[in-house]
PDB file of N, CA, C and O in Angstrom:
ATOM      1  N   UNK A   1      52.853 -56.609 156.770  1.00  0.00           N
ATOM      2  CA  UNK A   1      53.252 -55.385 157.453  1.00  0.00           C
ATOM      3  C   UNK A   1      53.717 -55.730 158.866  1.00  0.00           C
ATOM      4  O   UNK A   1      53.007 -56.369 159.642  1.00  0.00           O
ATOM      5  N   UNK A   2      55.045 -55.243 159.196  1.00  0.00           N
ATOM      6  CA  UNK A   2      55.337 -55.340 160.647  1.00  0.00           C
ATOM      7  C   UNK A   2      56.093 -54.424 161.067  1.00  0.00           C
ATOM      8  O   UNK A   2      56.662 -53.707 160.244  1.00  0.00           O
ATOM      9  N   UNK A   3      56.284 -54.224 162.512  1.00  0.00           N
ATOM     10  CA  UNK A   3      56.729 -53.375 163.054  1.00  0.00           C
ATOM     11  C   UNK A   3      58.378 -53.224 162.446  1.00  0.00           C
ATOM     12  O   UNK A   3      59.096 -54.154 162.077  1.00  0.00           O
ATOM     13  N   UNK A   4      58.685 -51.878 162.468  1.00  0.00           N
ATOM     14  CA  UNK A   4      60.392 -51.891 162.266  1.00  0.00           C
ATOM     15  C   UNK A   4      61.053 -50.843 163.188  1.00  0.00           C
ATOM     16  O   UNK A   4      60.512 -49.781 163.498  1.00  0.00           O
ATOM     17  N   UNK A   5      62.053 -51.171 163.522  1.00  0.00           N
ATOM     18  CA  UNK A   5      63.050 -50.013 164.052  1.00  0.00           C
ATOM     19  C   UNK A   5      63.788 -49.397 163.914  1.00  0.00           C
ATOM     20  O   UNK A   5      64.885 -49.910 164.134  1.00  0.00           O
ATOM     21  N   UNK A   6      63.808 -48.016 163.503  1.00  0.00           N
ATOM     22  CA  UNK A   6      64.823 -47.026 163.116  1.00  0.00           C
ATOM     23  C   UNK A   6      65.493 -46.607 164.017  1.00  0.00           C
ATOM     24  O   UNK A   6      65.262 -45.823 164.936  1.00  0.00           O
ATOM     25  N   UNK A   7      67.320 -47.808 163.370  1.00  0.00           N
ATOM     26  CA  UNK A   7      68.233 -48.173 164.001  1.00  0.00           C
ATOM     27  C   UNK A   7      69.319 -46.233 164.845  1.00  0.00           C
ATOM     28  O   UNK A   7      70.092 -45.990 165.772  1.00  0.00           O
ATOM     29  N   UNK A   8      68.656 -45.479 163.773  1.00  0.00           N
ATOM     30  CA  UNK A   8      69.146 -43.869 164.147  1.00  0.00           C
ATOM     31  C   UNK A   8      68.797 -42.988 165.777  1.00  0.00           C
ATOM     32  O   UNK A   8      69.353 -42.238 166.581  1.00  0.00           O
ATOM     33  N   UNK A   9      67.624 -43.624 165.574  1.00  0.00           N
ATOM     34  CA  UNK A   9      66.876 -43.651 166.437  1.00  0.00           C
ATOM     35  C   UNK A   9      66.397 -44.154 167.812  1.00  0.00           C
ATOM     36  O   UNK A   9      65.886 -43.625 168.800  1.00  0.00           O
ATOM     37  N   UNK A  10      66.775 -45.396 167.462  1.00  0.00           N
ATOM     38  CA  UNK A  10      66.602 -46.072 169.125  1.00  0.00           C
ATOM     39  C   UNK A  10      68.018 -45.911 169.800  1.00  0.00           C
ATOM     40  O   UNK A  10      69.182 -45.989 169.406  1.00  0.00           O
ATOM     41  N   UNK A  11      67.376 -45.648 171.017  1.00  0.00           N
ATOM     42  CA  UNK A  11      68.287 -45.480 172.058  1.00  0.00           C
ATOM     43  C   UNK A  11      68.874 -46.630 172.759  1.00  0.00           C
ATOM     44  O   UNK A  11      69.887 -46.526 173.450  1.00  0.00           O
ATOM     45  N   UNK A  12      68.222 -47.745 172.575  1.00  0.00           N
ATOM     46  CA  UNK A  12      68.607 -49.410 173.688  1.00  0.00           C
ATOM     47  C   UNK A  12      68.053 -49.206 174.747  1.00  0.00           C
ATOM     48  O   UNK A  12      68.423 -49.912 175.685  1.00  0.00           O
ATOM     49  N   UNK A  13      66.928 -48.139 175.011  1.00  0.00           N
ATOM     50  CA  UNK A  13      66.241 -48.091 176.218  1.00  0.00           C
ATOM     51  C   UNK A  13      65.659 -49.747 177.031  1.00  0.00           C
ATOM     52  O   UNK A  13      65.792 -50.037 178.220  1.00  0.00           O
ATOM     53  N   UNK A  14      65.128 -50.459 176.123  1.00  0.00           N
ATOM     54  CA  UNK A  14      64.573 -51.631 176.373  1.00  0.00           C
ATOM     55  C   UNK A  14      63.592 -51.682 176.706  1.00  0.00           C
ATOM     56  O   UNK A  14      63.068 -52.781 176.890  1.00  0.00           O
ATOM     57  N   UNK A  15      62.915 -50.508 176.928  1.00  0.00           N
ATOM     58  CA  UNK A  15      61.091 -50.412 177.082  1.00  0.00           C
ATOM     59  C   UNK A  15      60.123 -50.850 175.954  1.00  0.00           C
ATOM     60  O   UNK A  15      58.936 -50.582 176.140  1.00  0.00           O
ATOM     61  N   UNK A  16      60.486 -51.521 174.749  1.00  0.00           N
ATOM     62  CA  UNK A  16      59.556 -52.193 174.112  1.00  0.00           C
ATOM     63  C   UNK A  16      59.657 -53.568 174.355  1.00  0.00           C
ATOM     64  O   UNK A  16      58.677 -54.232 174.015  1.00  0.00           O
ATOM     65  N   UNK A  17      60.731 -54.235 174.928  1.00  0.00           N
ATOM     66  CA  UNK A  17      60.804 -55.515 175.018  1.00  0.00           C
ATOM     67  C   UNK A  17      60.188 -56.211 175.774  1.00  0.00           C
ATOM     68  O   UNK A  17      60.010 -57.331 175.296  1.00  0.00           O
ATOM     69  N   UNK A  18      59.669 -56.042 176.990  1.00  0.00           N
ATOM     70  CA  UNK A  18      58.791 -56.211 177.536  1.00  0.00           C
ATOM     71  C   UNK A  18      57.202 -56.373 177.161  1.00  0.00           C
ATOM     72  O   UNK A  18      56.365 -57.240 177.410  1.00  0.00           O
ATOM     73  N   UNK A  19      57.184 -55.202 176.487  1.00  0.00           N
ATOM     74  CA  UNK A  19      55.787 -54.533 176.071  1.00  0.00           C
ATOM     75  C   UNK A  19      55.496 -55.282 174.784  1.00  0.00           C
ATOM     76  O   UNK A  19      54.604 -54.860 174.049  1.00  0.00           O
ATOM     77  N   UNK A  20      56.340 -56.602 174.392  1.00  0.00           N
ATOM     78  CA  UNK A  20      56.240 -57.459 173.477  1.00  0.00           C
ATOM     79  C   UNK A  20      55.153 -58.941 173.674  1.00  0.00           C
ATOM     80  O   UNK A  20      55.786 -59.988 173.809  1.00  0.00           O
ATOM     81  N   UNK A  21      53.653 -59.065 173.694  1.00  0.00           N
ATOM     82  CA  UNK A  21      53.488 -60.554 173.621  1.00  0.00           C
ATOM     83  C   UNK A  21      53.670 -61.139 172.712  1.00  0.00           C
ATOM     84  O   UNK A  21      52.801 -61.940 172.366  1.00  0.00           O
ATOM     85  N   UNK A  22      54.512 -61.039 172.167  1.00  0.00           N
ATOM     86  CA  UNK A  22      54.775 -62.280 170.757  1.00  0.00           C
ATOM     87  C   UNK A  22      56.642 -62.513 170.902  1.00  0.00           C
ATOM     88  O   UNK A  22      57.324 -63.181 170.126  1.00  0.00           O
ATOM     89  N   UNK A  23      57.196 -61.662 172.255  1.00  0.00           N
ATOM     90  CA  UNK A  23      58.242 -61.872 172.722  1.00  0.00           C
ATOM     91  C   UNK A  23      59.216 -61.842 171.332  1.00  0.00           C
ATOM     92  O   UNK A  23      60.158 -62.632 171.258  1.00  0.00           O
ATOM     93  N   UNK A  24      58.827 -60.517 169.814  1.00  0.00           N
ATOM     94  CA  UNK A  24      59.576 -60.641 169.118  1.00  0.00           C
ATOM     95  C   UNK A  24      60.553 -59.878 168.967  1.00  0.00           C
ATOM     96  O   UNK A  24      61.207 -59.825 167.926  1.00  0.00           O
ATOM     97  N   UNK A  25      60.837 -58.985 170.304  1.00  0.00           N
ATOM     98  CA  UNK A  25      61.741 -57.568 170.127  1.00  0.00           C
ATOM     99  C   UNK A  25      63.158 -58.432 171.230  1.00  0.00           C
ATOM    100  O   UNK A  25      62.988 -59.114 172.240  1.00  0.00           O
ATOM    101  N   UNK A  26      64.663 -58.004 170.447  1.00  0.00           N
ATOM    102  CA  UNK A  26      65.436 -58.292 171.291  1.00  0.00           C
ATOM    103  C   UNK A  26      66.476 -57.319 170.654  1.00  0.00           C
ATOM    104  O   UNK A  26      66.474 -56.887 169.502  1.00  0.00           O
ATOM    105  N   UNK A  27      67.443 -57.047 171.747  1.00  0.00           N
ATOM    106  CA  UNK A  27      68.116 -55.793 171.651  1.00  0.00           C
ATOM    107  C   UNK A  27      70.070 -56.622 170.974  1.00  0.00           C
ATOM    108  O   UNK A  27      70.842 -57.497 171.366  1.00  0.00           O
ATOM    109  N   UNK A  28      70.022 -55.881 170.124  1.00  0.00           N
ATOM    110  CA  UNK A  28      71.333 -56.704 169.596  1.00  0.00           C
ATOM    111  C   UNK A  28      72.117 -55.211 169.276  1.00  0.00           C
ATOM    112  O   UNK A  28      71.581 -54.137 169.000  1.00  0.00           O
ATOM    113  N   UNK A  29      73.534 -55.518 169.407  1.00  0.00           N
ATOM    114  CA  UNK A  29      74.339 -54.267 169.488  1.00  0.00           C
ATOM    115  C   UNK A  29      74.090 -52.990 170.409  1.00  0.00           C
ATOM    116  O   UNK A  29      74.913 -52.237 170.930  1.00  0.00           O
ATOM    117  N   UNK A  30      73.129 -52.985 170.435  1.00  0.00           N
ATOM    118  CA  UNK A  30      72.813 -51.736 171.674  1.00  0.00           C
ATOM    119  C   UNK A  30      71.253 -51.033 171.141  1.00  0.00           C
ATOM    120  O   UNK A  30      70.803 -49.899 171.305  1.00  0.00           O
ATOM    121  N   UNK A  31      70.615 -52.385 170.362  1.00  0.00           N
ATOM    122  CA  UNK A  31      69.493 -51.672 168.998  1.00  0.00           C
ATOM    123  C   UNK A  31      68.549 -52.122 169.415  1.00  0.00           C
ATOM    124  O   UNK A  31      68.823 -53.084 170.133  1.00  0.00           O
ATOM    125  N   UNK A  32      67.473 -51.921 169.343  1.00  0.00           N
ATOM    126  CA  UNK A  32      65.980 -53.029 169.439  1.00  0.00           C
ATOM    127  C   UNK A  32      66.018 -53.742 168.129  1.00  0.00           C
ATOM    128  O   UNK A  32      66.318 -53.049 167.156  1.00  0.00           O
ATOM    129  N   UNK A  33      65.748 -55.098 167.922  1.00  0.00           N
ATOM    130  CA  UNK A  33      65.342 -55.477 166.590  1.00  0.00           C
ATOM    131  C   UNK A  33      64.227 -56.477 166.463  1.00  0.00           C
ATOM    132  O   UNK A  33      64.354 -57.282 167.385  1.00  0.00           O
ATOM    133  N   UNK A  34      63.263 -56.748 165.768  1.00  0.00           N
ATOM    134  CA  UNK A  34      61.860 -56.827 166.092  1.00  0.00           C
ATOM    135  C   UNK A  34      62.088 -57.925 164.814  1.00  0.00           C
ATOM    136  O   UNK A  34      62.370 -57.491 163.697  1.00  0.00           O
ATOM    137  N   UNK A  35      61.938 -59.426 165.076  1.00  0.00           N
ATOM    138  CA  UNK A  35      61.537 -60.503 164.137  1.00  0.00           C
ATOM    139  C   UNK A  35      60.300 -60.096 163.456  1.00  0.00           C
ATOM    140  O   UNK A  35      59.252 -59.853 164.053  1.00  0.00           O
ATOM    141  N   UNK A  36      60.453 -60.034 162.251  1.00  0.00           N
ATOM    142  CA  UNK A  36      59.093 -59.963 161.635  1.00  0.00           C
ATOM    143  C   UNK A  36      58.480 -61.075 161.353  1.00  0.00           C
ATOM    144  O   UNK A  36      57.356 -61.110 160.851  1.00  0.00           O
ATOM    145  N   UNK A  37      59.037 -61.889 161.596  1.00  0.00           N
ATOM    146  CA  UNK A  37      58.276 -63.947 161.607  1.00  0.00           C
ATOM    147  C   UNK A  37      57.477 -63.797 162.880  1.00  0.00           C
ATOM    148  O   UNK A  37      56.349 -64.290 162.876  1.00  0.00           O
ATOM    149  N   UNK A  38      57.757 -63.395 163.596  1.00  0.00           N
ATOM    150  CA  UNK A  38      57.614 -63.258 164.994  1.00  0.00           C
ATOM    151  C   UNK A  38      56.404 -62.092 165.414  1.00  0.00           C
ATOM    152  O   UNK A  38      55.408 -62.491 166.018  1.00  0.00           O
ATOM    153  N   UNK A  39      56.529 -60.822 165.107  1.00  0.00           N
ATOM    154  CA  UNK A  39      55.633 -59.487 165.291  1.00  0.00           C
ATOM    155  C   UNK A  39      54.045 -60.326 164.868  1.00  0.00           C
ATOM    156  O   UNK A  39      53.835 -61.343 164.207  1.00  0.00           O
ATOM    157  N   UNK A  40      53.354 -59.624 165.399  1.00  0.00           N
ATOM    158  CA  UNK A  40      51.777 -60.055 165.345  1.00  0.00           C
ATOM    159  C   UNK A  40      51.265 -58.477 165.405  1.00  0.00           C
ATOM    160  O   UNK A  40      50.074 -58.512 165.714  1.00  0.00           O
ATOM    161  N   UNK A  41      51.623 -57.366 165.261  1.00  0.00           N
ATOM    162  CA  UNK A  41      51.599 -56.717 164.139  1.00  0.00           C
ATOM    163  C   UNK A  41      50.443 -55.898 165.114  1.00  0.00           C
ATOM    164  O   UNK A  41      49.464 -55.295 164.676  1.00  0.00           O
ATOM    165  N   UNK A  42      50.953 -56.094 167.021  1.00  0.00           N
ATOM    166  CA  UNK A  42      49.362 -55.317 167.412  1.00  0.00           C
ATOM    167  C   UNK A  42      50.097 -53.884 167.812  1.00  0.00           C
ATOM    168  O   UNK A  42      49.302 -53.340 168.579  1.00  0.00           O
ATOM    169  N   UNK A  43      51.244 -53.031 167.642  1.00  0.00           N
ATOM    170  CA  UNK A  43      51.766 -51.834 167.494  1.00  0.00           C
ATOM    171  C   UNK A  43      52.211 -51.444 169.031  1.00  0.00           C
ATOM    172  O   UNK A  43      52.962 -50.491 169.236  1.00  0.00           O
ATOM    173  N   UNK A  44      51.510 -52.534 170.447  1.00  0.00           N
ATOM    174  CA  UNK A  44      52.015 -52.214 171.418  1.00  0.00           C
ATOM    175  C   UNK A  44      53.814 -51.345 171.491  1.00  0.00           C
ATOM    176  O   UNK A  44      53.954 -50.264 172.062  1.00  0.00           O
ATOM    177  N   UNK A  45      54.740 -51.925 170.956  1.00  0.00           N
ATOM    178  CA  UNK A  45      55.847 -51.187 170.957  1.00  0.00           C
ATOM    179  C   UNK A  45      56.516 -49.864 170.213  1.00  0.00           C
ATOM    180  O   UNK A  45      57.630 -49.350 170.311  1.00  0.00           O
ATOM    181  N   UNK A  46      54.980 -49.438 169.181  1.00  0.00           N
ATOM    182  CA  UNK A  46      55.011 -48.192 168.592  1.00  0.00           C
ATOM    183  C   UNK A  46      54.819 -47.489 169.938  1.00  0.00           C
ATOM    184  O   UNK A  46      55.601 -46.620 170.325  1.00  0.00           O
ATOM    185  N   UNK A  47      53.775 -47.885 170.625  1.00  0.00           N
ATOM    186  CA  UNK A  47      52.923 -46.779 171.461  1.00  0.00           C
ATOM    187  C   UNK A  47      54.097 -46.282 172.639  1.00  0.00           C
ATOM    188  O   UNK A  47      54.410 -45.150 173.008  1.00  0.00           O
ATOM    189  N   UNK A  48      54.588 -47.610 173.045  1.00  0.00           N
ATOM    190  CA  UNK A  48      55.534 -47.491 174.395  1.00  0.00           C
ATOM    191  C   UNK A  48      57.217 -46.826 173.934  1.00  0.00           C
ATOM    192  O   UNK A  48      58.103 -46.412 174.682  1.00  0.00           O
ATOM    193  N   UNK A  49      57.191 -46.927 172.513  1.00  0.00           N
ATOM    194  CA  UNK A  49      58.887 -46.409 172.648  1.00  0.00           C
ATOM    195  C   UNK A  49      58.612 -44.567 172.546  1.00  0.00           C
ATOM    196  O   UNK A  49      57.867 -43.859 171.868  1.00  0.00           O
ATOM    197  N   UNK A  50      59.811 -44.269 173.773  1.00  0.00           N
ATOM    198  CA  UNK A  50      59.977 -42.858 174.077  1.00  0.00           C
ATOM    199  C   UNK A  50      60.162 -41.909 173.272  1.00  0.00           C
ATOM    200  O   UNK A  50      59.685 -40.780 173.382  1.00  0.00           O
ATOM    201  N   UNK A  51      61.057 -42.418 172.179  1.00  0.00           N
ATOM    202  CA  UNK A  51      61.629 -41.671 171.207  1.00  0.00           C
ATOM    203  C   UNK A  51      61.549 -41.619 169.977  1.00  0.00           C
ATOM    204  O   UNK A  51      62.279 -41.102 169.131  1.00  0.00           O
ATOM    205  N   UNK A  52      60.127 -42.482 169.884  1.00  0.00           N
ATOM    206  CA  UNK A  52      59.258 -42.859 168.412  1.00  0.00           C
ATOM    207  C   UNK A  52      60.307 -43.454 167.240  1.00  0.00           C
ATOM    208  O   UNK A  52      60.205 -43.051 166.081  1.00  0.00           O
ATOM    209  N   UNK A  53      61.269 -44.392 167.607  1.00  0.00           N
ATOM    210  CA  UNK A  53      62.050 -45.007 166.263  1.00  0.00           C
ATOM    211  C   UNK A  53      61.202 -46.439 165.724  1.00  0.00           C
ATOM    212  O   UNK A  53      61.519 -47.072 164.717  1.00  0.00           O
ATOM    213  N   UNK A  54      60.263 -46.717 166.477  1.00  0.00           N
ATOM    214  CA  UNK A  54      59.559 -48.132 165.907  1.00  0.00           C
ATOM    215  C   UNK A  54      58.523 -46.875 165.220  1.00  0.00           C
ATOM    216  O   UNK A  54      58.119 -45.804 165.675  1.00  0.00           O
ATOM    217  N   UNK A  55      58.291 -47.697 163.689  1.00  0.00           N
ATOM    218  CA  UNK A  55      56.824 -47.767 162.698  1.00  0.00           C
ATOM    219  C   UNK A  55      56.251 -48.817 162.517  1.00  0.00           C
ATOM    220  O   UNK A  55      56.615 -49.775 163.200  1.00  0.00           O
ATOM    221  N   UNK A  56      55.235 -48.981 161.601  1.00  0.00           N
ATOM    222  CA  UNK A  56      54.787 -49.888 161.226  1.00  0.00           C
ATOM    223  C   UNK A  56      55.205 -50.010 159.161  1.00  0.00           C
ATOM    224  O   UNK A  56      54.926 -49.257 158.228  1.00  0.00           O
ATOM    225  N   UNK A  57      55.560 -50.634 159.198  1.00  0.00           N
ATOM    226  CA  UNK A  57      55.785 -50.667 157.710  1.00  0.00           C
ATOM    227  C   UNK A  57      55.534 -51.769 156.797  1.00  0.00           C
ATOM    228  O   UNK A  57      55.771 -51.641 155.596  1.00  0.00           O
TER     229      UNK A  57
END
């Protein structure tokens, strides 16, 4: 299970990328996109995005 981002949804704010220690969120096209090799699956960037497009799935 790892975090995902609903691409409809995110804005490119960039407030989860930061809020990443496993440094797996990077913004491509104007999107957040979250390595799932990478995610460690602790939801910090559910909590912090504004506009609720990250889940856990």
């Amino acid at each position: 299970m790892s975090a995902k981002v609903d691409g409809e949804k995110c804005t490119g704010c960039e407030s989860c990328i930061p809020e990443c220690p496993a440094d797996a969120i990077s913004l491509i096209n104007g999107k957040a996109v979250i390595d799932a090799d990478t995610c460690i699956d602790c939801g910090l960037c559910i909590e912090i995005c504004p506009v609720d497009a990250i889940s856990m799935e």
